[in-house]
N, C-alpha and C positions, 0 to 999 in steps of 0.2 A: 489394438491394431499396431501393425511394427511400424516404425516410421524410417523411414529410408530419405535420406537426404541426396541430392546432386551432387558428383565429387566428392566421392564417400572415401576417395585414398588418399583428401587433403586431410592433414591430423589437425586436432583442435586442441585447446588448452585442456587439459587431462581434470584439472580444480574445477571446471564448470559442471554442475551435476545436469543430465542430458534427461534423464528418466524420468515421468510425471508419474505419482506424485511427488514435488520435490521438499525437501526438508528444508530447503538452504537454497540461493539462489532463486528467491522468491520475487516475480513481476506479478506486482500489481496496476494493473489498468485504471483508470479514474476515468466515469464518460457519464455524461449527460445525457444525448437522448438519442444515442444509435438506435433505429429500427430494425425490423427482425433481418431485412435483407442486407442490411447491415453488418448486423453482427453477424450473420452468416460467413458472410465474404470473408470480416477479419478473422474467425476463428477456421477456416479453408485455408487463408495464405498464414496465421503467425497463433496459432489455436493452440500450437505442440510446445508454445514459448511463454504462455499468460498461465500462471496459477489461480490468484485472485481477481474479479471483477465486481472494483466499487461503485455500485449506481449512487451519487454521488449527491453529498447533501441531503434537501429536502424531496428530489426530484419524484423520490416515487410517491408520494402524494397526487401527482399530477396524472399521473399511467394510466388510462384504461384496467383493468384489473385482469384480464385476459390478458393483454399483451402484456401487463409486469410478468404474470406466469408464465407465461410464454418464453419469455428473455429467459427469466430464471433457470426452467427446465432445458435449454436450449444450452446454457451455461455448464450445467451437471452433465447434463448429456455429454459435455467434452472436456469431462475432467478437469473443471474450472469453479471454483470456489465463488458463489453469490454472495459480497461483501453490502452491507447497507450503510451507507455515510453516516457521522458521528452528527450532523449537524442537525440531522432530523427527533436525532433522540432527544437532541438539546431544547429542539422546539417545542414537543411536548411534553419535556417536563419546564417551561417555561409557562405554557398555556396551558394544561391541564394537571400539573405538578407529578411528584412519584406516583401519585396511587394510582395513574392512568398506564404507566408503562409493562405492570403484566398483560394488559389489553394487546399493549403496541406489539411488544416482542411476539404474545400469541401467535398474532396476525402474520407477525415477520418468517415465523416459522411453519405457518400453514403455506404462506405462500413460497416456503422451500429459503427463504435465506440461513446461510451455514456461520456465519461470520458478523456480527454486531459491535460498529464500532465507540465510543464508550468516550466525548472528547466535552472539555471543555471551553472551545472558540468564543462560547456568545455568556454561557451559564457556567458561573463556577461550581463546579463540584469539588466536597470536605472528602478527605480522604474514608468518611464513613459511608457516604454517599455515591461514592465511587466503588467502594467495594462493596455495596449493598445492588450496585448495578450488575458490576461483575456477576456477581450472584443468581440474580434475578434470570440472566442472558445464559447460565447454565444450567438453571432450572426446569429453562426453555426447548433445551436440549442444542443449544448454539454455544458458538464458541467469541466470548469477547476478545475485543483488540483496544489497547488503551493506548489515545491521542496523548503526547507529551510536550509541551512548548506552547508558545504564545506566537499566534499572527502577528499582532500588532506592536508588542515589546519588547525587547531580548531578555533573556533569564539568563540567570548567573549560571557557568557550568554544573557546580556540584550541585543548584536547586535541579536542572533536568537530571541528572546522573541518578542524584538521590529520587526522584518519581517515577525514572522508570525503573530502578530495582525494586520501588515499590510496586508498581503495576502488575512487574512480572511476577511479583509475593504473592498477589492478591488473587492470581491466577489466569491473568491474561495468557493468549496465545503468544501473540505479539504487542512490544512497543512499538507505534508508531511514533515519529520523529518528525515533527513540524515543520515546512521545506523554510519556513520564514527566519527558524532559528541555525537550519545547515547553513543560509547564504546570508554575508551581511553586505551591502552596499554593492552586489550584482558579482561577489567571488566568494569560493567558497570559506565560509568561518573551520577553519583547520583547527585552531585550538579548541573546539569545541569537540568535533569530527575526530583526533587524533583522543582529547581525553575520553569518549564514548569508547575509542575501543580498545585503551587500558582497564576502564574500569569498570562495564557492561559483559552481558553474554552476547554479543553482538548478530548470533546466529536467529535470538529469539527480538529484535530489531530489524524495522525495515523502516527507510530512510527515505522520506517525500521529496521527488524532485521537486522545483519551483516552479512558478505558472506566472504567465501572464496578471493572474488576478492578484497575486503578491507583487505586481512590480519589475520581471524578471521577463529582461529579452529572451529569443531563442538562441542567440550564444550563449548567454549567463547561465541558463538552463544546461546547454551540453556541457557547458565547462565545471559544472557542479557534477554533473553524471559522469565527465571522466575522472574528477578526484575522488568521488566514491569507491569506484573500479581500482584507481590506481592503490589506494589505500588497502583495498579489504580485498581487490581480487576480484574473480569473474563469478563469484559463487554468493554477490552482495547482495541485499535482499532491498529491491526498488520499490517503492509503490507512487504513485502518480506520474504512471506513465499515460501518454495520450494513445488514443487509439492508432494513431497514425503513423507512431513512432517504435510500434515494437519492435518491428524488425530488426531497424535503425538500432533502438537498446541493446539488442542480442549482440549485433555486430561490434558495439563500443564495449561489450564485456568479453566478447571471443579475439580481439583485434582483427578482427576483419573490415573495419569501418578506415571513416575518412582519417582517424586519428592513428591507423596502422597499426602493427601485432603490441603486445602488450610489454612489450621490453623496449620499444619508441616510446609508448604514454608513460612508461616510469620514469622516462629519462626529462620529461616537458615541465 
């Protein structure tokens, strides 16, 4: 369906890729328990703007199993990628170890998710272990996404550097980028930020904004989301956006937000 925007002969930044499916400028949504009329609404007002949606942690464990399907097929239906949180995978191979997780993924995949993500927050995974997940979530006919960095500690630059050129060796789609190791004490860690995108493919990177549950007011949050923009551009690839705030996103990546066209935020 064509999409036609309001004040279609205002121009926008030409680097932001506008067409789904997109390659690059990848919003990922992060949401806990939108209902269907819900997710209705937001994918009506900001649907043409979300690529990935991460149901989030352990959450779908808890779902009705009609309404997980539900969500999921409501999601494909618009062009929007069913992500399943890393944290779940982590839980049962915690409580039922590896040999339960062809079960998991099975299931992952009957009930339609495209995207399995692959982290180690709670359970560490050997790098044998991890690519034998990788593995497993392609067998599936899914596609992994591999968690990089620590909630709770900072890692040295070149250990995350060196993990995600592994991740992405091992066949991941995407590195995901931990929001705990982009911000440190409520600004964003630039030297970290800056060496990612000398030494990374940054296109196959998406970059966690911070949340509340790390610690991170809602300014310390935008002020992370505009150094990502101002860094890499409008075409930066986000994931933990709230449902609330897509729009909001679009606009800090087009300059059309409170922080003004994109040649103001370079200047900040």
């Amino acid at each position: 369906m064509e999409f036609n925007t309001a004040f279609g002969f205002v121009p926008i930044d030409k680097r932001r890729t506008i067409s789904k499916p997109r390659k690059s400028g990848i919003t990922m949504v992060s949401d806990y328990q939108l209902g269907l009329a819900s997710l209705s609404d937001l994918i009506e007002v900001a649907g043409h703007y979300i690529d990935l949606f991460k149901i989030a942690t352990g959450t779908s464990r808890l779902f009705e199993k009609t309404h997980l399907q539900a969500k999921i097929e409501m999601l494909r239906a618009n062009d929007i990628r069913p992500f399943l949180g890393g944290q779940f995978q982590e839980y049962v191979l915690h409580t039922m170890g590896v040999d339960a997780m062809p079960r998991h993924l099975s299931e992952a995949q009957a009930l339609g998710f495209d995207i399995i993500e692959v982290s180690d927050n709670m359970v560490q995974l050997g790098q044998g272990l991890r690519q034998q997940l990788c593995d497993m979530v392609r067998d599936q006919g899914m596609n992994p996404v591999g968690e990089i960095g620590d909630k709770r500690e900072s890692s040295s630059i070149m250990s995350i550097i060196d993990e995600v050129n592994e991740v992405l060796e091992m066949g991941a789609e995407f590195a995901l980028i931990e929001a705990a190791e982009l911000m440190h004490g409520g600004v964003p860690n630039e030297e970290l930020i800056l060496a990612i995108q000398q030494n990374v493919d940054i296109t196959r990177c998406i970059f966690e904004l911070a949340t509340p549950r790390v610690g991170s007011t809602t300014v310390q949050i935008y002020a992370g989301k505009k150094f990502l923009v101002k860094t890499f551009g409008p075409d930066v690839n986000l994931g933990n956006v709230t449902p609330d705030v897509v729009i909001e996103t679009e606009t800090t990546r087009l300059g059309l937000g409170s922080a003004g066209p994109l040649d103001f935020l370079e200047e900040r």
